[in-house]
C-alpha positions as CSV (number, residue, x, y, z in Angstrom):
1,X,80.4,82.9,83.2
2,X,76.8,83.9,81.2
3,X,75.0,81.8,83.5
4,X,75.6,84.6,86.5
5,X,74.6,87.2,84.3
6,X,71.0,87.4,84.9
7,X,72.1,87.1,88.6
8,X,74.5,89.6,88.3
9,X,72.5,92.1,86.8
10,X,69.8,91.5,89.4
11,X,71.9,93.1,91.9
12,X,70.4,96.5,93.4
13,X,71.7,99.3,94.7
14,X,70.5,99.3,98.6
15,X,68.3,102.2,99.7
16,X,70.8,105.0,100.7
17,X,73.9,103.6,99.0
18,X,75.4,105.2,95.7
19,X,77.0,101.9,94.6
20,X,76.1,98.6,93.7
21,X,78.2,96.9,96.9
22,X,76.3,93.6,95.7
23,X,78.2,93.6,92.3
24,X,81.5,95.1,93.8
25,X,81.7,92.2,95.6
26,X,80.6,89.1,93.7
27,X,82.8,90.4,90.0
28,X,85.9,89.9,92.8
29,X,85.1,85.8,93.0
30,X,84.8,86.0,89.1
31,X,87.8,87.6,88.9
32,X,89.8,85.7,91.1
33,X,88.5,82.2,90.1
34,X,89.5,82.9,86.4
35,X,92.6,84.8,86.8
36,X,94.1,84.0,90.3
37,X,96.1,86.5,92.0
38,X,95.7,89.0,94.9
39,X,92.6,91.4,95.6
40,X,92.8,93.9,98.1
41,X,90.7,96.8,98.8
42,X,91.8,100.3,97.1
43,X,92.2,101.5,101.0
44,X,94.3,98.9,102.0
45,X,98.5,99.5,101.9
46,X,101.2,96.8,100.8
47,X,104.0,97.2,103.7
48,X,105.9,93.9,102.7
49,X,106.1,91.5,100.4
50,X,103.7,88.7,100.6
51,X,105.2,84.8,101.1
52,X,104.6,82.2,98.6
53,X,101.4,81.0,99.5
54,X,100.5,77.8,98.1
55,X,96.8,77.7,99.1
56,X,94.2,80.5,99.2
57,X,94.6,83.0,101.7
58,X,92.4,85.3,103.7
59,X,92.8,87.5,106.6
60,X,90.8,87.6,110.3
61,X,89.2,91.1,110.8
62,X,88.7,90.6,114.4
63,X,91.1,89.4,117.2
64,X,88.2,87.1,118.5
65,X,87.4,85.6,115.2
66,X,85.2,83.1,116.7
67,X,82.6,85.1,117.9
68,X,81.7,86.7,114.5
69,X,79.7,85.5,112.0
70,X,81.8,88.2,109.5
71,X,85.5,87.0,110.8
72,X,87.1,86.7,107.3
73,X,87.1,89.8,105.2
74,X,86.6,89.5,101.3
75,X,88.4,93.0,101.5
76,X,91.7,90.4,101.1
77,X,92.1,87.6,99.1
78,X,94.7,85.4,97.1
79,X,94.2,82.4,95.5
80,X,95.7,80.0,92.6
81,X,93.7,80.4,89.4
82,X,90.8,77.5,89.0
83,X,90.6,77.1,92.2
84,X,88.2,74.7,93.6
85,X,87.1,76.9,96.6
86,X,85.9,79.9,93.9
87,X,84.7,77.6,91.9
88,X,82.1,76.9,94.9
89,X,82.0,80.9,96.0
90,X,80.4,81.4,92.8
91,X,78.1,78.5,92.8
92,X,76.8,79.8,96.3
93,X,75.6,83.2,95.4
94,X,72.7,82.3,93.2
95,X,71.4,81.1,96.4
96,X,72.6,83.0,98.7
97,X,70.4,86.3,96.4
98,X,67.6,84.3,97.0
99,X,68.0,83.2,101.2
100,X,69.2,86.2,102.4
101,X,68.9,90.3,101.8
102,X,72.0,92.0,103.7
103,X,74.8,92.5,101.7
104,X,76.8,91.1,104.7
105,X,75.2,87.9,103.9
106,X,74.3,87.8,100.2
107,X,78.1,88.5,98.6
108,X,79.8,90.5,101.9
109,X,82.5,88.8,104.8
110,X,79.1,86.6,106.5
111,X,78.7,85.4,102.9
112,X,82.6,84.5,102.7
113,X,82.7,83.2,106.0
114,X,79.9,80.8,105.7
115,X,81.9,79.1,102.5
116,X,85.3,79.2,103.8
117,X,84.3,77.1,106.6
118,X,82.5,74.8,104.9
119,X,85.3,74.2,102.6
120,X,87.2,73.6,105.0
121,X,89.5,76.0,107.6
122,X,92.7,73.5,106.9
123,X,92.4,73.6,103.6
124,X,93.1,77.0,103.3
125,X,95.1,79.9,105.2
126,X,93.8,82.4,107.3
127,X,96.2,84.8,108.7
128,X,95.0,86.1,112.1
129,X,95.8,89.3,113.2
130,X,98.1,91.8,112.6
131,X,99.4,89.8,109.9
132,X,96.8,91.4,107.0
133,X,94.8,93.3,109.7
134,X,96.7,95.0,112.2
135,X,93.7,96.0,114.2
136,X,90.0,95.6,114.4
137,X,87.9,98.0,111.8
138,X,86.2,99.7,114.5
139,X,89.4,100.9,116.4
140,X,91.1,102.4,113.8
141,X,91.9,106.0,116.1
142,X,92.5,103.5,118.9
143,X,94.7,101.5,117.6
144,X,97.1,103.2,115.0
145,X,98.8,106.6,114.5
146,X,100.2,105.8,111.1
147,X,99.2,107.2,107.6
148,X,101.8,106.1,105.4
149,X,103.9,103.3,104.1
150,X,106.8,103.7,105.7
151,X,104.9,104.6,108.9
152,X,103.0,101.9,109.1
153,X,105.8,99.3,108.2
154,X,107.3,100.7,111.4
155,X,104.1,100.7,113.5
156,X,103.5,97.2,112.5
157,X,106.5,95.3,112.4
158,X,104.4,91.8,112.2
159,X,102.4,92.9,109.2
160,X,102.0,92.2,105.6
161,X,99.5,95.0,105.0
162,X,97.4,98.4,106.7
163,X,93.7,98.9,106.1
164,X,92.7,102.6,106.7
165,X,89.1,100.9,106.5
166,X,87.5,104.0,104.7
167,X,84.5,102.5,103.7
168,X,83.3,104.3,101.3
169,X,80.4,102.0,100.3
170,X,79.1,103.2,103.3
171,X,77.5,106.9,102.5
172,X,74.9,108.2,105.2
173,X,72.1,106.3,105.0
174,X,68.7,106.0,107.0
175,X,66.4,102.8,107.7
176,X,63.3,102.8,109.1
177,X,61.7,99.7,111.3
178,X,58.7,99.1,112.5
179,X,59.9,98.2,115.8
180,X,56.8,99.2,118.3
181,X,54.4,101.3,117.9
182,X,56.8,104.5,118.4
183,X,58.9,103.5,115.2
184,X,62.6,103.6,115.4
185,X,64.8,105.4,112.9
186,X,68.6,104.3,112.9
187,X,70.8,106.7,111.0
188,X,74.0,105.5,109.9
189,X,76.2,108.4,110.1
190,X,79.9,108.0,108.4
191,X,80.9,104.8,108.7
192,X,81.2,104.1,112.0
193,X,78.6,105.8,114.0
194,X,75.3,105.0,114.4
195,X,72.5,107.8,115.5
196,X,69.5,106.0,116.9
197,X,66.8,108.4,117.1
198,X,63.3,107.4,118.7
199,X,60.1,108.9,117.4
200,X,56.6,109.4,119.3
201,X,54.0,110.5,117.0
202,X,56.4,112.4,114.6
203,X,58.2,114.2,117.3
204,X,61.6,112.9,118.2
205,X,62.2,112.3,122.1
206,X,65.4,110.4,122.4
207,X,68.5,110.0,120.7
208,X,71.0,107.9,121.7
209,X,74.8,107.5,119.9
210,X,76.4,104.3,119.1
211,X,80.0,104.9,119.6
212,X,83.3,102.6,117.4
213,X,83.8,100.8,120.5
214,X,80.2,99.0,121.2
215,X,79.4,99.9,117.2
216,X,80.1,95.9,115.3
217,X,78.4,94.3,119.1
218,X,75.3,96.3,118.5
219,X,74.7,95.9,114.8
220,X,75.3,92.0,115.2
């Protein structure tokens, strides 16, 4: 694929981040077109053996996938090699570098999302949950007790796979935006809290907390 390289290498790291997420997820699609197979995420645990798809096949990551813009992960994928819907992933992300700047948008789950429906839902599988996903992202300590195989297997009877959703893309990071004329600084602290800390000439005045269970409604 030479003609992505220039693309490729025009990825950047994102203020904060110690990885190139940008590349970490567009080589995927590369990878996947050419070879075919199964990607899944380092953090994610096999609990039983995977069916004989005969189409390309993704997972939800919410329980309300209609309400989300980032409903299909690219943290899980399978496909045939040469497939046609890859083939159109990859065409995509030239301009998709060029219309939009979040990761979530440019290579991430939005970006997925977006093609996956245009290609066409019934054209391809899309397991809701727990079947890849046994619970939402944000309600990991909520939702599950289980940190091993055979745990998990037990936990979730229903499932193919466990995502402990580490994130580790995800290091703590800070953004500042000129929202008013205080300025807002919004902290990203771990991967699933955000620390929203209001500044008044310098001085900070108010901070307020983001908890998991309001965290994915407040960032979208």
């Amino acid at each position: 694929y030479p003609q992505y390289l220039a693309m490729y290498d025009s990825y950047e790291i994102f203020d904060g981040m110690t990885v190139n997420i940008e590349r970490i997820d567009a080589i995927r699609y590369f990878y996947l077109h050419y070879f075919g197979g199964i990607y899944m995420d380092i953090d994610i645990m096999c609990l039983r053996r995977f069916p004989k798809w005969q189409k390309p096949t993704f997972g939800y990551l919410y329980k309300d996938y209609d309400g989300h813009k980032s409903a299909i992960a690219n943290g899980f994928m399978a496909t045939p090699a040469n497939h046609s819907l890859f083939l159109k992933i990859i065409e995509q992300l030239p301009i998709a570098a060029v219309a939009h700047e979040n990761v979530m948008d440019t290579t991430g789950p939005a970006f997925l999302t977006r093609l996956i429906q245009q290609f066409g839902l019934s054209k391809v599988n899309v397991l809701e949950m727990p079947k890849i996903f046994p619970f939402q992202w944000n309600l990991k300590k909520k939702e599950t007790k289980c940190s091993t195989v055979h745990e998990c297997r037990n936990e979730f009877p229903l499932s193919y796979t466990m995502d402990n959703y580490l994130q580790s893309w995800i290091p703590n990071w800070r953004l500042n935006f000129p929202l008013n004329s205080m300025g807002g600084q919004f902290e990203c602290v771990g991967g699933s809290l955000l620390q929203i800390t209001w500044m008044l000439d310098k001085q900070s005045f108010a901070t307020f907390n983001i908890e998991e269970d309001n965290y994915v409604n407040f960032v979208e």
